[in-house]
C-alpha positions in Angstrom: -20.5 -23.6 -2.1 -21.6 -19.9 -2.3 -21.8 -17.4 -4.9 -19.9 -14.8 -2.4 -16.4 -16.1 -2.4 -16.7 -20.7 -2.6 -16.4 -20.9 1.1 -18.9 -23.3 2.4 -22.6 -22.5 3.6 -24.2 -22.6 6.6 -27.7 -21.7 7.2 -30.3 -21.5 9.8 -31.3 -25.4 9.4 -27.6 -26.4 9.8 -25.7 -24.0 12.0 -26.2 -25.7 15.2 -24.0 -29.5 13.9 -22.2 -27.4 11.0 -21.0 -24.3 13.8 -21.9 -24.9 17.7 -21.2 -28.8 17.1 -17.7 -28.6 15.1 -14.8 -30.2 16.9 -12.7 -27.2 15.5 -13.0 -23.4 15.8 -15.1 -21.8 13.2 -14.7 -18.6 11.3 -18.4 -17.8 10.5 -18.3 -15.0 7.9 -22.0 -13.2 8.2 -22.4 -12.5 4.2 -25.1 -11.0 1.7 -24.7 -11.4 -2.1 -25.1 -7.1 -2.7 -21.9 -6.7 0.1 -19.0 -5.5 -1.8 -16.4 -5.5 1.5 -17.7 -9.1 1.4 -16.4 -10.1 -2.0 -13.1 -7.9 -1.4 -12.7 -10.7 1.8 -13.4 -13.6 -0.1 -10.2 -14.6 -1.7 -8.7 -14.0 1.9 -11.0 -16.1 3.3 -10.5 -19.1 1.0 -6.6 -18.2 1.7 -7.0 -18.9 5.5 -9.5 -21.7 4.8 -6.6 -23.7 2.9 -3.6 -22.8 5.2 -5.5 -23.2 8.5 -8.1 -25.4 7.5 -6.7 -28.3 9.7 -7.1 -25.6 13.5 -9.7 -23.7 12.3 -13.3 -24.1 10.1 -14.1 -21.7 7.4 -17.6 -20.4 6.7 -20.0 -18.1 6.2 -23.9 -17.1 6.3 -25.8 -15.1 4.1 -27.7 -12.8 6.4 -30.8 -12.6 3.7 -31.4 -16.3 3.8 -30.6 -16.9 7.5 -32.3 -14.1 9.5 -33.0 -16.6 12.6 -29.4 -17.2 13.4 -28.3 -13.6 12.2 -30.7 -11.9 14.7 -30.1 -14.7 17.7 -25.9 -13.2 17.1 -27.0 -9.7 16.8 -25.0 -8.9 13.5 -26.3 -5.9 12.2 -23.5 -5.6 9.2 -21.9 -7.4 6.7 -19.3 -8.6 6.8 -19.1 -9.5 10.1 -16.7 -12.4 11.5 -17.5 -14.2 14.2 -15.1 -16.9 16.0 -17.3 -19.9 17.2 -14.8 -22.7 19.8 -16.6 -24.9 21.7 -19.9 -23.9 20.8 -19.6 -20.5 22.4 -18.5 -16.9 20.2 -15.4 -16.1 21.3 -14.7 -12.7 18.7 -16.9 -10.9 16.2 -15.1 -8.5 13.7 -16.6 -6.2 11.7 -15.5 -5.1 8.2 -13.4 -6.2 5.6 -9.1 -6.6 6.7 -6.2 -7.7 4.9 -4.9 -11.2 5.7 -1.9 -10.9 7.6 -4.3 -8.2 10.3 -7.2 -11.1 10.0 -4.3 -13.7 10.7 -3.1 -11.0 13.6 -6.4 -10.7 15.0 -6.9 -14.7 15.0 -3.6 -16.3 16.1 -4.6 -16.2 19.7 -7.6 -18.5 19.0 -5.6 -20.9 16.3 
């Protein structure tokens, strides 16, 4: 679990079986511990982790511990949400969004 918001962690050592291998779609949030947007997303986050968490895998990165998969999916701010399904990234999102716009934004995928 992270300091940024409880969601589970995935770094560079484990985001190949954690993210490109999970049976489900996976939220990757791309997170530093000084981003304040990130913390403000947090309790959303752990929101859609709970009431989706059987279509869809919660997670996130800190970009300051993980700079090899950071770079290799160009994200250049934090936060930035990426939607991982089948291995592939399917939607990156940049910024901080209320729920019900993040739940918008997602259905499609879910």
């Amino acid at each position: 679990m992270s300091l940024v918001s409880g969601l589970a962690e995935v770094t560079d050592a484990d985001f190949g079986t954690e993210v490109i291998g999970a049976g489900l779609p996976v939220l990757v949030q791309f997170t530093a511990d000084w981003c304040g947007p990130c913390r403000q997303l947090a309790p959303v986050l752990r929101d859609i982790a709970a009431e989706k968490g059987d279509r869809l895998k919660v997670v996130q990165l800190d970009v300051d511990r993980n700079p090899e998969t950071t770079v290799a999916h160009g994200v250049l701010s934090t936060p930035t949400l990426m939607v991982f399904h089948d291995g592939e990234p399917v939607r990156s999102m940049v910024g901080a969004r209320p729920k019900r716009r993040l739940l918008e934004e997602l259905d499609d995928l879910l």
